[in-house]
N, C-alpha and C positions, 0 to 999 in steps of 0.2 A: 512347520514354522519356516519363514524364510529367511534367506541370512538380510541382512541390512542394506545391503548395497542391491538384492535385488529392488528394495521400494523407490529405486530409479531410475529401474531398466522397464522399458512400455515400450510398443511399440505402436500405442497411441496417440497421437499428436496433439491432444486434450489431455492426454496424464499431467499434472501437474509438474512434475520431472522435465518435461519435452515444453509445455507451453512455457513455464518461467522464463528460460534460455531466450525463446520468442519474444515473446514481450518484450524483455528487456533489449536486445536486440534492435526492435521498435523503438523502442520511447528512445536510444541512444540516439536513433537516426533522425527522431522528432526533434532532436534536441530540449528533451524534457530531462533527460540525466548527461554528465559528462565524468568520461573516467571511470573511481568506481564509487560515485556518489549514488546516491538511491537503491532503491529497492523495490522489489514484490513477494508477497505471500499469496499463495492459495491451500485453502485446507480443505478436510473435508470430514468426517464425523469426528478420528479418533486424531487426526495426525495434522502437523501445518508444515510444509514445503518451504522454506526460504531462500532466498539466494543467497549467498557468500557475501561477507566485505572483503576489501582487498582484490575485486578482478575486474577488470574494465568489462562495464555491462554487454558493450556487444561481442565479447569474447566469453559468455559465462556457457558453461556443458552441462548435461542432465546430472553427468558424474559430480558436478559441482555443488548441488543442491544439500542443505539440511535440513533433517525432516524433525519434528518434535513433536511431543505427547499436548495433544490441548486443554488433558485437563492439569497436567504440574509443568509444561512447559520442559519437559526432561528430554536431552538430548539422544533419540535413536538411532539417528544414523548420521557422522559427521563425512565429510569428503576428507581425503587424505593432500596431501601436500600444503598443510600446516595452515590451512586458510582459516577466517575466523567468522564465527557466529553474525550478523549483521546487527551494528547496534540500533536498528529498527526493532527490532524482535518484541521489544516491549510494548512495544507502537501497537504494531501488527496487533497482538493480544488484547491491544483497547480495542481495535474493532471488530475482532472475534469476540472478547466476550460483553462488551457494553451494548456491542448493534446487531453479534449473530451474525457479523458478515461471514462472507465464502471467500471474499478476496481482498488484498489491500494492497495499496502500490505510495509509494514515497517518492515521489521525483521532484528536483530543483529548475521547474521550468522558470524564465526567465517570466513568461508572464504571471506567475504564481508571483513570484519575489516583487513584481512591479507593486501586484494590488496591495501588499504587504506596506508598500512604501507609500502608498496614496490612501488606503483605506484605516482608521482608528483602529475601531475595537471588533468590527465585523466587515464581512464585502458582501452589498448587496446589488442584486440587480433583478431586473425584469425586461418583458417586451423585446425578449430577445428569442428568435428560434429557435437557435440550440440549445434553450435550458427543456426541451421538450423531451430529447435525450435523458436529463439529468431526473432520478428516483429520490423519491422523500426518501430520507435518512440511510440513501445509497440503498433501498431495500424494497420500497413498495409503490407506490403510484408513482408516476411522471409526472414532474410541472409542467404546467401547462404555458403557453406565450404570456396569460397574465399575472401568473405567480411570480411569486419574488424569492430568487434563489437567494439565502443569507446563506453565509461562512462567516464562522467566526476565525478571529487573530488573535495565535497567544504569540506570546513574545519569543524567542530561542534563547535556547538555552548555552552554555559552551558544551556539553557533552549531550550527545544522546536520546540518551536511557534517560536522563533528567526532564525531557519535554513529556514524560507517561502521566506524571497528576495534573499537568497546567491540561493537556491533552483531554484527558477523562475529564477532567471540570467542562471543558469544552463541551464537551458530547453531552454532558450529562444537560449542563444550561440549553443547548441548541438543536432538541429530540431529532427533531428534522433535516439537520444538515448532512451532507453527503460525506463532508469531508471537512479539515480543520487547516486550515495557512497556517505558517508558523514563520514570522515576520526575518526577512533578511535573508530567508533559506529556503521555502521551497512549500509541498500541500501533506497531508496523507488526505486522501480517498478510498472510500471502499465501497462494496457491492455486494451483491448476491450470486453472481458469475463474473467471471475474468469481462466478460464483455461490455457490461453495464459498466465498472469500474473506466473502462476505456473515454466514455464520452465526455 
């Protein structure tokens, strides 16, 4: 059995431990996150990867990672220097267990927040290239230039952990969507690999 803190030493660059750091890294520089707003998960049979709250994204370390059980959500391995659990974590687990995803990312990008502010109750679009990128319910076919990519808007919450049932309703009404806005604040998205979640 191994101690704890090995499940985020790889010297893989795909181990979930080594990509997190990346990514987030990324999206800081996309300016999809600032400071230590947002998040990523990737999981894979038994365990989910997260990133830390409280660390400026593109400073986070493999050491920094929390790793948890996916079927009770139990804390295995915590990083040391008092950081805390990321209160996406419940997020994350809507789209592990609603959609089966393998990854999920929360970021406050500016154009997420704009649609939030122009679109009602859903954002739709079409006739657009890059939704060719984008996978039915982040998981399976691609749309195509003439589909019409919906996202649904729920409202935000002040905390959280509070946006997991407005979330889940989401998903549950909208089989199809990649991902859910959450008006004022930012998207979660999710996928099947880190990389599909990316487009």
């Amino acid at each position: 059995m191994c101690s704890a803190d090995e499940l985020v030493k790889s010297t893989d660059p795909l181990h979930p431990a080594n990509l997190i750091p990346e990514l987030c890294e990324n999206m800081y520089r996309q300016g999809w996150v600032t400071g230590t707003g947002g998040g990523i998960s990737i999981r894979d049979e038994l365990k989910a990867y997260i990133a830390p709250s409280g660390v400026q994204k593109e400073r986070i370390k493999p050491e920094d990672m929390f790793v948890l059980t996916i079927k009770d959500r139990k804390i295995i391995r915590a990083p040391g220097r008092g950081l805390k659990e990321s209160a996406c974590t419940p997020l994350f687990f809507n789209a592990f267990n609603i959609r089966g995803a393998l990854s999920c990312i929360h970021t406050h990008s500016q154009n997420c927040v704009m649609a939030t502010l122009l679109w009602g109750k859903e954002f739709r679009i079409s006739h657009q290239e890059m939704i060719k990128g984008v996978r039915k319910a982040g998981m399976t076919d691609a749309l195509t230039y003439l589909d019409t990519l919906v996202l649904p808007i729920i409202e935000n919450t002040p905390n959280e952990e509070d946006l997991m049932e407005g979330m889940a309703e989401a998903m549950r009404k909208y089989p199809d969507a990649p991902g859910v806005l959450v008006r004022r604040h930012g998207i979660y998205v999710w996928g099947k690999y880190e990389c599909k979640f990316k487009t």
